[in-house]
C-alpha positions in Angstrom: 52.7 -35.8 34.7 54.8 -36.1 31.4 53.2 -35.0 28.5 54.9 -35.2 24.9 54.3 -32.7 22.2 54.8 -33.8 18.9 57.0 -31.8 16.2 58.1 -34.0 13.0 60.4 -31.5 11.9 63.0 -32.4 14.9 63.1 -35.5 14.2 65.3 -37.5 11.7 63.9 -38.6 8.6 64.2 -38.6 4.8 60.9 -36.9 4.0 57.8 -35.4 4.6 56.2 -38.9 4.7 58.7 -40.0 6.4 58.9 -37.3 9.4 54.9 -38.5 9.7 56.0 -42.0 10.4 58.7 -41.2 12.7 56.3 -38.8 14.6 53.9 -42.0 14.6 56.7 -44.5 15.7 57.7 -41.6 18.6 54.0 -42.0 19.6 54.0 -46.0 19.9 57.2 -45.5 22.0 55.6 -42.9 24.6 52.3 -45.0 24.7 54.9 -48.1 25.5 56.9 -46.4 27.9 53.5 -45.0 30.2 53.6 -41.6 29.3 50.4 -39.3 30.5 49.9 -37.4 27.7 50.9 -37.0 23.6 50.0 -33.7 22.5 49.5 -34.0 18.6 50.9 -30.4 17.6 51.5 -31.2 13.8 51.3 -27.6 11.5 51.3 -27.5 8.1 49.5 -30.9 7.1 46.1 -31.1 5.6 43.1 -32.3 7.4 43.3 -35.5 6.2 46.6 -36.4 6.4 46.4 -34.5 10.5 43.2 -36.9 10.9 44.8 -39.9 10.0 47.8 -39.5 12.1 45.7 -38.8 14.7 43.4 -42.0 14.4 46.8 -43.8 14.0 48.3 -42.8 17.2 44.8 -43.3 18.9 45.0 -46.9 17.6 48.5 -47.0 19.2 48.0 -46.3 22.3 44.4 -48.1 23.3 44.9 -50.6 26.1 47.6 -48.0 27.6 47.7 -45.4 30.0 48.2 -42.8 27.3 46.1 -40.4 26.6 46.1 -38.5 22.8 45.0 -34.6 22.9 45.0 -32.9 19.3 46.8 -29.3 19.6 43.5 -26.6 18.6 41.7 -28.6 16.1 38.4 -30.0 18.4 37.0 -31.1 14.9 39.9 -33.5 14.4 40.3 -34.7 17.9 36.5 -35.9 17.7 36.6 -37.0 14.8 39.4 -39.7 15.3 38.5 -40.4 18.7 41.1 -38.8 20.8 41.0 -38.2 24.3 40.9 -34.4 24.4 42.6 -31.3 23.1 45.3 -28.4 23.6 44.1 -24.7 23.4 45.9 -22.1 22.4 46.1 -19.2 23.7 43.8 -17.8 21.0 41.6 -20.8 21.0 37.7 -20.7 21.8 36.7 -20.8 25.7 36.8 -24.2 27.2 33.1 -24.1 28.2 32.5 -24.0 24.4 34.4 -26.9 23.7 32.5 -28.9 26.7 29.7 -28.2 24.7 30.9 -30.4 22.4 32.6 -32.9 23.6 31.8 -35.0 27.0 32.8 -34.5 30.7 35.8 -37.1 30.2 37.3 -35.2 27.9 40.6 -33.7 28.6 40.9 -29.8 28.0 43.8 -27.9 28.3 45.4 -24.6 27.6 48.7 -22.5 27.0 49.3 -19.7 28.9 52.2 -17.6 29.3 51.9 -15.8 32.4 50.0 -15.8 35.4 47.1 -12.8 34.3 46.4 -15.4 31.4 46.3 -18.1 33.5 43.8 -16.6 36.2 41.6 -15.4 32.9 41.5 -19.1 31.7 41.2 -20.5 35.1 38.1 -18.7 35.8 36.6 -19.5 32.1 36.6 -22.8 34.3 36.4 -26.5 32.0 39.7 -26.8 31.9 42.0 -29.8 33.1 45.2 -28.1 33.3 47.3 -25.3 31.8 51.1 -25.4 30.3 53.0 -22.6 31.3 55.6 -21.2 29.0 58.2 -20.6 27.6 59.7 -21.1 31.2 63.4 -21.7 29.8 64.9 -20.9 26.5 64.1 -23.5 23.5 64.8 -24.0 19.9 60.7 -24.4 19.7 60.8 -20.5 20.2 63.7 -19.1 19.0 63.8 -14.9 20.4 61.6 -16.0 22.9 62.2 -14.2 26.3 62.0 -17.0 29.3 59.6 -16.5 32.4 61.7 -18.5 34.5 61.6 -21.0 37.2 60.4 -18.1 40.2 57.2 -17.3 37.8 56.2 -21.2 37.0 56.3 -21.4 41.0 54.4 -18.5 41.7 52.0 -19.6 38.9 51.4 -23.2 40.7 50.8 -21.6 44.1 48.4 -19.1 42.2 46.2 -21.2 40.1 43.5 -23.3 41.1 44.4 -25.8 38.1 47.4 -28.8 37.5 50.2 -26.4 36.0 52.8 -28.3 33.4 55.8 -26.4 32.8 56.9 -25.9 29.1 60.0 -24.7 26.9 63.3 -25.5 27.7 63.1 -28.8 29.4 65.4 -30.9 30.2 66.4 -34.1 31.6 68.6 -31.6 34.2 65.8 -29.4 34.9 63.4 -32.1 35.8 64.4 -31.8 39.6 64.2 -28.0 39.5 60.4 -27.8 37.9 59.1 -30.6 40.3 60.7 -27.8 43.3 58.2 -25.3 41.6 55.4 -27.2 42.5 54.5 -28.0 38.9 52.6 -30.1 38.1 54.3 -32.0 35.5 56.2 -31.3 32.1 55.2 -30.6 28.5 58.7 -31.1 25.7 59.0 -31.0 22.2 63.0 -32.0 22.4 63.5 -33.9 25.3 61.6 -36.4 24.1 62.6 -36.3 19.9 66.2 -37.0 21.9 65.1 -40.4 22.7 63.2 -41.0 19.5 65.6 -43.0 18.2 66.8 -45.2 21.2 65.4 -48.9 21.5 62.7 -49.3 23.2 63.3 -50.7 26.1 66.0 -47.8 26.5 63.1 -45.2 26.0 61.0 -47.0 28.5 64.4 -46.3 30.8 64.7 -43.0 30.1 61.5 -42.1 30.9 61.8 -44.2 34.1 64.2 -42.1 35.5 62.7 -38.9 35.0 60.2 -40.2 37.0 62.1 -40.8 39.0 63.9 -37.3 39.4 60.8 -36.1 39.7 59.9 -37.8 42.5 63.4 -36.5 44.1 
């Protein structure tokens, strides 16, 4: 499973607008390219301007295999008809949120090690969890890894899909499909290939596939 998480401030534009539009653009070219899930994780914007990228990228990727989750912000995500949302770590219980949305919906959570992960799996309602920061990132600068030993003891642990967060890279694709994970979550990888042509993205995100699979 690939899952893209959305930060406009890596990517390269000439403005706050503008860094909205490229984070939109980024979407279209995930949904294009088959990617699970986008992970709308967009601080610092008001409701309505969150809500309308949201209902944007919603529009962009019907008729696709893409799903769009809304980081936290259940409100938004029902609002503009996304497909789920993201917990954090601090969020409500995922029961709660199944309260309010339907059975389809997908729920997820962050976790960042594996007594967290046991506490949320048996809160049950959840789809999967994202394990991290597994590697060093620029997403969490100070942040002390957990390492590729814990993501795989945290897949053989858990009763849930794991994704493995923070530090991913093209290079470490083939390392975090060893674990047992069951996918990945990136801010950076995936801003790298914002600005490559389409048919190049699509590529690139062929061949992680593919490395997976190896």
């Amino acid at each position: 499973m690939l899952c893209l998480v959305t930060d406009r401030a890596r990517l390269r534009s000439g403005g706050r607008e503008d860094a909205v539009g490229a984070t939109l653009a980024l979407v279209r070219s995930a949904a294009a390219a088959g990617i699970d899930l986008v992970q709308i994780r967009e601080t610092g914007l008001t409701d309505r301007a969150l809500g309308a990228l949201v209902g944007r990228a919603v529009e962009a990727a019907r008729g696709t295999s893409t799903r769009i989750l809304v980081n936290d912000r259940i409100d938004i995500a029902l609002a503009h008809g996304a497909d789920g949302v993201h917990l954090k770590g601090d969020s409500v219980p995922a029961a709660r949120v199944r309260e309010h949305a339907g059975a389809d919906w997908i729920v997820g959570r962050s976790i960042h090690g594996l007594d967290e992960g046991r506490a949320a799996a048996a809160g049950g309602a959840l789809d999967y969890v994202s394990l991290g920061t597994v590697f060093a990132t620029l997403s969490k600068p100070g942040r002390r890894p957990l390492g590729a030993e814990l993501l795989r003891q945290a897949t053989e642990a858990l009763p849930l899909p794991v994704l493995a967060i923070g530090g991913v890279t093209r290079e470490r694709v083939s390392e975090i499909a060893a674990s047992g994970a069951a996918g990945v979550a990136a801010i950076g990888m995936f801003a790298d290939l914002a600005r490559l042509p389409q048919a190049d993205f699509s590529a690139s995100v062929a061949a992680l596939r593919a490395a997976w699979r190896r």
